[in-house]
C-alpha positions in Angstrom: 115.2 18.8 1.6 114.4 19.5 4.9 117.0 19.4 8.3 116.2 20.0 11.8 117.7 22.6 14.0 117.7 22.3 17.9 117.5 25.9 19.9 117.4 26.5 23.6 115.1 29.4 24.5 114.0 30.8 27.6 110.4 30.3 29.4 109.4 33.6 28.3 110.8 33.3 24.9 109.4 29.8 24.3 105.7 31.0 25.9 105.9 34.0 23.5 106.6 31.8 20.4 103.5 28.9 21.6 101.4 32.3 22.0 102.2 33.7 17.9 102.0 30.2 16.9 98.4 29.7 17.9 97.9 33.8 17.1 94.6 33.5 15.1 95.8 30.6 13.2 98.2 32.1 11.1 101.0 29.3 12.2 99.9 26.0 12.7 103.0 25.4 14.9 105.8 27.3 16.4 108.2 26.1 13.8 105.7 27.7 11.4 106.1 30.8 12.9 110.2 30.3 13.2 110.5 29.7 9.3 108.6 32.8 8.9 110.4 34.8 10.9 113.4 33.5 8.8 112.0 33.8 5.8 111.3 38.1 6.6 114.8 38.4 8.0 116.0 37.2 4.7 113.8 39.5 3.0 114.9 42.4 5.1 118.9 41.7 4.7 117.9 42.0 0.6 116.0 44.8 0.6 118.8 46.3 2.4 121.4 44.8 0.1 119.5 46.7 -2.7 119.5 50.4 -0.8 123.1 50.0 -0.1 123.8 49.0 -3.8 121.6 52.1 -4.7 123.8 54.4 -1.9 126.8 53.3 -4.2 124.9 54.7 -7.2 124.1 57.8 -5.9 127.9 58.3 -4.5 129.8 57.2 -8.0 127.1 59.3 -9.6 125.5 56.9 -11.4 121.7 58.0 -12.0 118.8 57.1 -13.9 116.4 59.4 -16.8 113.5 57.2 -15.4 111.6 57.7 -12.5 111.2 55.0 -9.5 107.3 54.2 -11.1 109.1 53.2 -14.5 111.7 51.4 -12.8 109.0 49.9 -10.8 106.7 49.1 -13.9 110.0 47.3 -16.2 110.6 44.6 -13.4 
């Protein structure tokens, strides 16, 4: 389900969003382009999630016989 969200941007903020939103025609329309940005900061905040799980690891000692390629390869 979708819901609509009202935001209040600057001149130069809302002229730099119309400009990426017509940017080769990679978004169809600025709230194209918003979602996407979104959907990468999402992204972002878990792969961080996962390092700082993995920083936990590393300080309690936990560790692995594999290597990161057969970690990589099992998932």
């Amino acid at each position: 389900m979708s819901s609509s969200l009202n935001i209040s941007l600057t001149n130069e903020l809302r002229n730099f969003v119309n400009m990426r939103a017509c940017d080769d025609d990679v978004y169809a329309t600025p709230s194209e382009y918003i979602r996407d940005l979104i959907r990468q900061d999402m992204e972002d905040r878990r792969i961080v999630s996962h390092v700082m799980h993995g920083l936990d690891d590393v300080k309690n000692g936990c560790f692995s016989e594999q290597s990161i390629l057969d970690i990589g390869m099992a998932t």
